[in-house]
N, C-alpha and C positions, 0 to 999 in steps of 0.2 A: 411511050415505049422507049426513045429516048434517052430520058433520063435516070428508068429502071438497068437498063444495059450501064449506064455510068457508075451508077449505084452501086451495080453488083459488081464493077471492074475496079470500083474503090475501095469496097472491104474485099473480094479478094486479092486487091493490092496487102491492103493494111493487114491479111491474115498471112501471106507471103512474108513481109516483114518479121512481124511476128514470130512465127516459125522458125525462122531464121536464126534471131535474136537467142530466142530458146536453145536450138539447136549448139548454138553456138558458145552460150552458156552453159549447156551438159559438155559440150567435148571439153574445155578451159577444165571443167573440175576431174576429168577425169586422169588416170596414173598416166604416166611419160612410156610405163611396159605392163602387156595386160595378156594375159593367158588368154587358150583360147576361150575357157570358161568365162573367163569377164566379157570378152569381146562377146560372147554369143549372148550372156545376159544383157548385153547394153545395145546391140543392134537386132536381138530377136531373131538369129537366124537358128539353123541347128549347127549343131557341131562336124555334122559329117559337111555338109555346105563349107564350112568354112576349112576344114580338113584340105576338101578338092581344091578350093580358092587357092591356099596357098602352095600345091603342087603343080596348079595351071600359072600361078603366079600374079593372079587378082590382088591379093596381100603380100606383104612381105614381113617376116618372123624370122626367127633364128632357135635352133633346137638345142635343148642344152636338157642330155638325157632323155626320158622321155616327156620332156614338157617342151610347149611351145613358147617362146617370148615374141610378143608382138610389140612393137614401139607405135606410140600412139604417130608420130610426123611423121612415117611412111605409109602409115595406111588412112591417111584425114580422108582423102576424098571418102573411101568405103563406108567407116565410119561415119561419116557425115549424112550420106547418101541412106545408111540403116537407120540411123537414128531418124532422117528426116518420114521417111517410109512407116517407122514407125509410130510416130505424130498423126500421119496421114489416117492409119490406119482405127486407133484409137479417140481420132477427133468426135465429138459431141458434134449431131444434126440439129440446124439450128431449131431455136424452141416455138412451137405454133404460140400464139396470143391466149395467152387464160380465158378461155371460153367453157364456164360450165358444165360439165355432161349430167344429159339428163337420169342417166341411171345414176352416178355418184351423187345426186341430191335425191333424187328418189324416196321413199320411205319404203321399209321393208313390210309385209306386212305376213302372218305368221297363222296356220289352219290346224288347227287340231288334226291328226289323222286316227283315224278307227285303228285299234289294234283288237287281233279276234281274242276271245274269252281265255283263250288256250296261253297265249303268251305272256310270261311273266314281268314283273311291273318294272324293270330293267330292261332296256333296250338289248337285245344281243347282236352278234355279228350280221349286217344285212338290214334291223329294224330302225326306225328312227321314232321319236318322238311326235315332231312335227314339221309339216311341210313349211320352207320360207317361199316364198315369189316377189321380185323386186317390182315395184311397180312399175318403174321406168320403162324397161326391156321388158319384162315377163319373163328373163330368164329363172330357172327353178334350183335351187338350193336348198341341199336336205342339211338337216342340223342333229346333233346328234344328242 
């Protein structure tokens, strides 16, 4: 048990890192002054969020008519802080072990169904052809 707790404190060490790295790599490429439309596409917030931000004074911008100019060095922390939030939020759960599932190997196997004398030899809205049932599962899928 031990050594599972260590384990797991070393990749979430090394996905820290990580993260980081990235993070830090996106702000580097990004412009020196960023509207608030970029700011909001690159930290995921909305626009009214970021509007209040910079009238409480979370951000700091300068207004030149009606646009906002945001310089990327006065607002790194925020910046940093959405982008990292953002990573979080979009990260991949790690993958279970390739373990076959038995309905995915399964073989499908396929039943004629009775249609009454009445119905013409085109399926219409509602008819089907023929019944499928997976083996695996037994669940039932009509085919058209």
């Amino acid at each position: 048990m031990g050594r599972r707790s260590k384990a797991e404190e070393a990749k979430n060490k090394a996905f820290k890192a990580l993260t980081a790295a990235i993070v830090e790599e996106v702000y580097e490429k990004l412009p020196s002054v960023m509207t608030v439309r970029e700011l909001q596409m690159t930290v995921g917030t909305s626009a009214s969020y970021l509007r209040a931000s910079l009238v409480s004074g979370r951000i700091t911008g300068m207004q030149r008519g009606s646009r906002w100019e945001l310089p990327k060095e006065a607002n790194e922390d925020f910046i940093k802080r959405g982008l990292l939030k953002r990573m979080k939020q979009r990260a991949v759960a790690p993958v279970a072990p390739a373990v076959p599932d038995a309905r995915e190997s399964a073989p499908i196997y396929s039943f004629p169904t009775t249609q009454s004398p009445s119905s013409s030899s085109t399926p219409q809205s509602g008819q089907f052809n023929s019944h499928m049932l997976c083996a695996g599962c037994g669940a039932a899928a009509l085919e058209a």
